[in-house]
Structure formats: structure tokens, C-alpha cells
Biopython code that builds the backbone (N, CA, C, O; Angstrom):
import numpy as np
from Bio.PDB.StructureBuilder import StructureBuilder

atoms = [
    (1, "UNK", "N", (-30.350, 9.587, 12.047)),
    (1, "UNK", "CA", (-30.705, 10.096, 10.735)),
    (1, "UNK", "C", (-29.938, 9.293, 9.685)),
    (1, "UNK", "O", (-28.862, 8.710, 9.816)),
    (2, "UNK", "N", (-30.704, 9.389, 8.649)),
    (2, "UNK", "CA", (-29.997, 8.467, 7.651)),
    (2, "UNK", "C", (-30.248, 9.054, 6.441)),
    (2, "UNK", "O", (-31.319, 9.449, 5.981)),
    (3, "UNK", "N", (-28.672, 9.079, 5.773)),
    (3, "UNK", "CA", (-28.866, 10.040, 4.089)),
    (3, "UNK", "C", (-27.578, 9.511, 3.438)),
    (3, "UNK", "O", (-26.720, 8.759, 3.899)),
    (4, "UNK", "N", (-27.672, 10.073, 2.312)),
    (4, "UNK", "CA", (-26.487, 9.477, 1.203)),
    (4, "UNK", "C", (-25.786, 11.195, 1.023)),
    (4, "UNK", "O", (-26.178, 12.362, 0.990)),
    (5, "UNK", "N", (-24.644, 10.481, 0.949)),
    (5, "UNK", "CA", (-23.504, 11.977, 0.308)),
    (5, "UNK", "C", (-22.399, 11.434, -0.288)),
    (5, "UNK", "O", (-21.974, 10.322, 0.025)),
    (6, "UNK", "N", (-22.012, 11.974, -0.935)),
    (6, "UNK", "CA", (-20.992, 11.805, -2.488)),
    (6, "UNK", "C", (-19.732, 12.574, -1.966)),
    (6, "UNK", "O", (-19.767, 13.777, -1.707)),
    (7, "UNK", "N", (-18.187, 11.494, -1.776)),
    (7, "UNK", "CA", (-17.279, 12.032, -1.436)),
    (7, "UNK", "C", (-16.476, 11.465, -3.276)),
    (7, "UNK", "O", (-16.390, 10.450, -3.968)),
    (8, "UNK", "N", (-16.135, 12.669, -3.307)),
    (8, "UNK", "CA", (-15.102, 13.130, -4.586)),
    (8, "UNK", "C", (-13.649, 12.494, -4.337)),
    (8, "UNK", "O", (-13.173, 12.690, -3.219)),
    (9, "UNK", "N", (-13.053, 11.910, -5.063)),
    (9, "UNK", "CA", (-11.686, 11.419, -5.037)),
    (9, "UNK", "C", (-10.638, 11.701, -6.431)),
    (9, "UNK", "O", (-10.686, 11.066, -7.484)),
    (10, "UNK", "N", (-9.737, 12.786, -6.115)),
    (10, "UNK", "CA", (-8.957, 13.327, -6.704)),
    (10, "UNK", "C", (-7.738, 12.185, -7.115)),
    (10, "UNK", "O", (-7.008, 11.803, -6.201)),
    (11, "UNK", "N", (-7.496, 11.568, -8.704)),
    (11, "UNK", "CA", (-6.523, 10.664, -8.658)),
    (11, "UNK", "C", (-5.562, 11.274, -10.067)),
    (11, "UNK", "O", (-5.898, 11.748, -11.152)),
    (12, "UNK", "N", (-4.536, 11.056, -9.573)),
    (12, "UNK", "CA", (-3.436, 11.815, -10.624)),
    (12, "UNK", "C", (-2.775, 10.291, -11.267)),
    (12, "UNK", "O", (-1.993, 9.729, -10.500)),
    (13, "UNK", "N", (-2.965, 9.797, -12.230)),
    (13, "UNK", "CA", (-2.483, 8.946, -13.112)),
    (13, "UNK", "C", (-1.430, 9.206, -13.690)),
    (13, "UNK", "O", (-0.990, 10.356, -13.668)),
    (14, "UNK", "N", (-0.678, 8.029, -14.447)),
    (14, "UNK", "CA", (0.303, 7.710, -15.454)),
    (14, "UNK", "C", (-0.274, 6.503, -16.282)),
    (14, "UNK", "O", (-0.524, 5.499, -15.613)),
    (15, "UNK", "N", (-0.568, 6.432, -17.860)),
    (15, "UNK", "CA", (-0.689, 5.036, -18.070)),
    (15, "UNK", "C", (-0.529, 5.185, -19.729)),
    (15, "UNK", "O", (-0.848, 6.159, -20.412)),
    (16, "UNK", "N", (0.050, 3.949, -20.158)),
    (16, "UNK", "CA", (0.129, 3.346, -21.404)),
    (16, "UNK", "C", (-0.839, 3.539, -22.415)),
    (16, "UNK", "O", (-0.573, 3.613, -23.614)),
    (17, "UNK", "N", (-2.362, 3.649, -21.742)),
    (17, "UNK", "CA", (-3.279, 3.372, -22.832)),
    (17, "UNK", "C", (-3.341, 5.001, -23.896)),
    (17, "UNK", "O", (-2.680, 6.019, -23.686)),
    (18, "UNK", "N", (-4.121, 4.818, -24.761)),
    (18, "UNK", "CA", (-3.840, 5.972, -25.875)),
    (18, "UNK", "C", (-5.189, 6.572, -25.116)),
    (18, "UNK", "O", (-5.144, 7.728, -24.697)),
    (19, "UNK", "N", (-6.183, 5.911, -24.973)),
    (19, "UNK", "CA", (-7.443, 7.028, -24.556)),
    (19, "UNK", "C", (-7.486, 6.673, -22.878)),
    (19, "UNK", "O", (-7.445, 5.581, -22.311)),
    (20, "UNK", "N", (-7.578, 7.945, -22.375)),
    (20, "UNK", "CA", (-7.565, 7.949, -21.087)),
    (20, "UNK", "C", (-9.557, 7.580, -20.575)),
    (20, "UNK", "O", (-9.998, 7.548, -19.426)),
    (21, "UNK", "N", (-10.179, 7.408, -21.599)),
    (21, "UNK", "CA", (-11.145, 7.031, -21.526)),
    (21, "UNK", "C", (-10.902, 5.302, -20.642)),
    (21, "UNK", "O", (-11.360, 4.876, -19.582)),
    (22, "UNK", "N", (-10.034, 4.715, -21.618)),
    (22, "UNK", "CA", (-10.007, 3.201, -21.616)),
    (22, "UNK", "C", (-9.118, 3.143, -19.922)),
    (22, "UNK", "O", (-9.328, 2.213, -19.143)),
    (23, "UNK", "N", (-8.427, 3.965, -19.689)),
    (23, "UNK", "CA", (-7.574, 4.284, -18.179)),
    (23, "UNK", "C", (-8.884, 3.910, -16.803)),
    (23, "UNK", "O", (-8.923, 3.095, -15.881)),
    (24, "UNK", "N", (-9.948, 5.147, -17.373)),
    (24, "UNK", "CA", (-10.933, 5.650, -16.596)),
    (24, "UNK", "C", (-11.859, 4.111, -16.106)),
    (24, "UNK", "O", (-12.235, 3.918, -14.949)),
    (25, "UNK", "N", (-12.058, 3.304, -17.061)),
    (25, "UNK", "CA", (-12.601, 2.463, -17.169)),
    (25, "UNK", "C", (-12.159, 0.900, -16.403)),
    (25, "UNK", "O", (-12.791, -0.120, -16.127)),
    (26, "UNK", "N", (-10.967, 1.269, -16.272)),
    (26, "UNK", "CA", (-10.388, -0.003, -15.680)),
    (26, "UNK", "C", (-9.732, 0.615, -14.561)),
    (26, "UNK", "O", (-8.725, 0.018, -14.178)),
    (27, "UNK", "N", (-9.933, 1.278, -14.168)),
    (27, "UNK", "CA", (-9.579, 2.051, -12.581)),
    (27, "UNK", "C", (-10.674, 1.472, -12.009)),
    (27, "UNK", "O", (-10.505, 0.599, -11.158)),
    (28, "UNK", "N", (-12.444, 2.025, -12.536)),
    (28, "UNK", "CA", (-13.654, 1.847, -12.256)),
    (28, "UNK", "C", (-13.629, 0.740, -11.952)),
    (28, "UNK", "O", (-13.994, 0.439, -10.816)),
    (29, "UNK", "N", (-13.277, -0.055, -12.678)),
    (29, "UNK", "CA", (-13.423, -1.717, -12.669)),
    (29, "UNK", "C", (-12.719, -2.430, -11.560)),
    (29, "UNK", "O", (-13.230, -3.365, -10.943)),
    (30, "UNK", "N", (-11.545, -1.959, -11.337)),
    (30, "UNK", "CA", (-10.510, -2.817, -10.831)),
    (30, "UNK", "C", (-10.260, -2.406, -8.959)),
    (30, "UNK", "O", (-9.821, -3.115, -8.053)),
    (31, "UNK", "N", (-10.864, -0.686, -8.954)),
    (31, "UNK", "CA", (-10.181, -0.197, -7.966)),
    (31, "UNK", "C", (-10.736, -0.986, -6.149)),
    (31, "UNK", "O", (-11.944, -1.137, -5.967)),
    (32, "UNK", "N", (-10.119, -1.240, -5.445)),
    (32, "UNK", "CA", (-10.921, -1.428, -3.985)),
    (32, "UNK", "C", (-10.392, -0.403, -2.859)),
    (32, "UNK", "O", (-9.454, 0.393, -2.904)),
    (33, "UNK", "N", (-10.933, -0.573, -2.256)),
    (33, "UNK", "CA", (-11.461, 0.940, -1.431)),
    (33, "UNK", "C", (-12.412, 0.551, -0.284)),
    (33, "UNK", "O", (-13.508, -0.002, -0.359)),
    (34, "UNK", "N", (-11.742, 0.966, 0.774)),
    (34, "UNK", "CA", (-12.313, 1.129, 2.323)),
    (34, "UNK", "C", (-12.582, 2.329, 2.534)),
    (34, "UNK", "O", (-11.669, 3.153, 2.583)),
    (35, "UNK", "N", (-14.068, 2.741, 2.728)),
    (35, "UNK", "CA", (-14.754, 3.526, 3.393)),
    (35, "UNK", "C", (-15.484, 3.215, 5.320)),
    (35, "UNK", "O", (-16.647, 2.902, 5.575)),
    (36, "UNK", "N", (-14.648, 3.378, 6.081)),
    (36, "UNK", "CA", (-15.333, 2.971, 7.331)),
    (36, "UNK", "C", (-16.025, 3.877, 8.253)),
    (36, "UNK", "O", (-16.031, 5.080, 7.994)),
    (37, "UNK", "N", (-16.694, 3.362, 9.453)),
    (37, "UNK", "CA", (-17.671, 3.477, 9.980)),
    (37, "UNK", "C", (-16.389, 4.874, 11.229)),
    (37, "UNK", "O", (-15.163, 4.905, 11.331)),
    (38, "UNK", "N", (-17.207, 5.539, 11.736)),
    (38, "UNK", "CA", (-16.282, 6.147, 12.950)),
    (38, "UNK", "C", (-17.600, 5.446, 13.791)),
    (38, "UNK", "O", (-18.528, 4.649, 13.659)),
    (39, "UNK", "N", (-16.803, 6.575, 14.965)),
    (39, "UNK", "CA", (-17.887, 6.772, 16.042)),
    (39, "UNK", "C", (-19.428, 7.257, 16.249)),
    (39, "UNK", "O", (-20.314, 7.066, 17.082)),
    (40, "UNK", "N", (-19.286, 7.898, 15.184)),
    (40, "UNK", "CA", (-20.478, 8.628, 15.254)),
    (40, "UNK", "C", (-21.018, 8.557, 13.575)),
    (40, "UNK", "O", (-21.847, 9.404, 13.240)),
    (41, "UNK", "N", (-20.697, 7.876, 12.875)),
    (41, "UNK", "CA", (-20.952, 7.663, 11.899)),
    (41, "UNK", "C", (-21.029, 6.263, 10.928)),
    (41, "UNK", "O", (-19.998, 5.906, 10.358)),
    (42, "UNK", "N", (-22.151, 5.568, 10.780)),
    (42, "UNK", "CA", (-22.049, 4.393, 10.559)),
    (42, "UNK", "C", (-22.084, 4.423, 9.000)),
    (42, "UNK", "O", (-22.733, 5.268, 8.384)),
    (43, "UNK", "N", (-21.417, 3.545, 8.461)),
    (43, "UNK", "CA", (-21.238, 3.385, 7.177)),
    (43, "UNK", "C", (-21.911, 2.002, 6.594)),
    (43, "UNK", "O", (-21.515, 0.838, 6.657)),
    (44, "UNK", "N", (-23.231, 2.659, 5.925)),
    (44, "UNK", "CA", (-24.127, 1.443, 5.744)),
    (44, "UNK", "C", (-23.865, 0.681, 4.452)),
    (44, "UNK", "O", (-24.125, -0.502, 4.232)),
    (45, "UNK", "N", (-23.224, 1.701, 3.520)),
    (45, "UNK", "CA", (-23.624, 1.244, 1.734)),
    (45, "UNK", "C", (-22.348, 1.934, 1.001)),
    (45, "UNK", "O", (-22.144, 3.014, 1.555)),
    (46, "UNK", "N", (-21.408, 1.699, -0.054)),
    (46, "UNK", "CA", (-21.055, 2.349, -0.689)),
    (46, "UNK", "C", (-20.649, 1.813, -2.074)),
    (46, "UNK", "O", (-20.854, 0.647, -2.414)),
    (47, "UNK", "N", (-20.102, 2.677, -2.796)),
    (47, "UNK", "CA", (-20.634, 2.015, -3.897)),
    (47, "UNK", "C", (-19.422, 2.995, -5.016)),
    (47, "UNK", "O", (-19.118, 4.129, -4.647)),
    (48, "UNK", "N", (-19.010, 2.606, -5.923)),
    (48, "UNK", "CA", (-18.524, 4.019, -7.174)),
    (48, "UNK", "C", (-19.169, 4.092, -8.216)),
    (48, "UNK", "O", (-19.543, 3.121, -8.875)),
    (49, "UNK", "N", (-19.332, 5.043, -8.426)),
    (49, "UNK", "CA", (-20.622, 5.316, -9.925)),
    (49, "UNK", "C", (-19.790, 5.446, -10.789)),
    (49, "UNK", "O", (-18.800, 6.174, -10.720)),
    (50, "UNK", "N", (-20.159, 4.642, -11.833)),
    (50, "UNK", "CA", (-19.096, 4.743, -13.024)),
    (50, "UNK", "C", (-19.303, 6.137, -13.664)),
    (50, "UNK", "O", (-20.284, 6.794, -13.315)),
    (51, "UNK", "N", (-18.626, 6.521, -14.380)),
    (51, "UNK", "CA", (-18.094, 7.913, -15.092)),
    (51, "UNK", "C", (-18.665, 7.196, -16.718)),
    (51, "UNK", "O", (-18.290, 6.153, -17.253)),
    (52, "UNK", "N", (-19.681, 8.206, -17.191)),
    (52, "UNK", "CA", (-19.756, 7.780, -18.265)),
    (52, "UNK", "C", (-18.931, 7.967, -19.493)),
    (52, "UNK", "O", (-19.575, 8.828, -20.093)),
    (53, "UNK", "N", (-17.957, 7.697, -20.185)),
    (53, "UNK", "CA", (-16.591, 8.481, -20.686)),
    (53, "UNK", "C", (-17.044, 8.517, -22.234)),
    (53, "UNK", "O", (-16.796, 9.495, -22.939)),
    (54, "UNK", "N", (-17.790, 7.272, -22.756)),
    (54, "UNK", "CA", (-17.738, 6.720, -24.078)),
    (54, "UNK", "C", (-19.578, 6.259, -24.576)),
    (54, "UNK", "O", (-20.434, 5.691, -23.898)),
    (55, "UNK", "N", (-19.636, 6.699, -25.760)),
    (55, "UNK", "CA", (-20.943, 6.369, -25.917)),
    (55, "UNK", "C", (-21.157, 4.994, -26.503)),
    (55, "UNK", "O", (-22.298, 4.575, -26.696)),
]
sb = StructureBuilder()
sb.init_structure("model")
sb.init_model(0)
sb.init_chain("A")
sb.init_seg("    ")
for serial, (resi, resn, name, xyz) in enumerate(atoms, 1):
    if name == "N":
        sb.init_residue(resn, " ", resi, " ")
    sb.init_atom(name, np.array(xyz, "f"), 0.0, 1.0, " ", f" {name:<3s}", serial, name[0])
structure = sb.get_structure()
């Protein structure tokens, strides 16, 4: 079987910038991240959806 599901990642910051908007944005940008495969679960695609913060 094959489907998509959305795992949530809880991150507690510290940073310099004045809008935590501009924080949000270069986390998005910058962050890398291993999601792997188990045994019984193959890991085809992943991806982070940006957070829309700013219009």
C-alpha cells in the first residue's frame, strides 16, 4: 500500500532576529533531515512544506 502522512516536528528556538517570522524562514531553508526507510516501511518521498508566516 502506498499513502502520504504528515509527521509534525516540535522545535524550541533561541535567535537574534526581531521577527520570528524571518527565524521560521531560514530554518525552512537551511534545515537537513533524515527520514528513513525501516523494515516494513519504505520511505519513498519527503519533503517540508514551508509555513506560510508573511504575506
Amino acid at each position: 500500500m502506498e499513502d502520504t502522512i504528515f509527521l509534525l516536528v516540535k522545535v524550541k528556538i533561541k535567535t537574534s532576529y526581531q521577527s520570528i517570522h524571518d527565524a521560521i524562514a531560514e530554518l525552512q531553508a537551511e534545515t537537513d533531515y533524515t527520514i528513513g526507510s525501516t523494515e516494513n516501511v519504505q520511505v519513498i518521498e519527503t519533503q517540508i512544506i514551508d509555513l506560510k508566516t508573511k504575506n
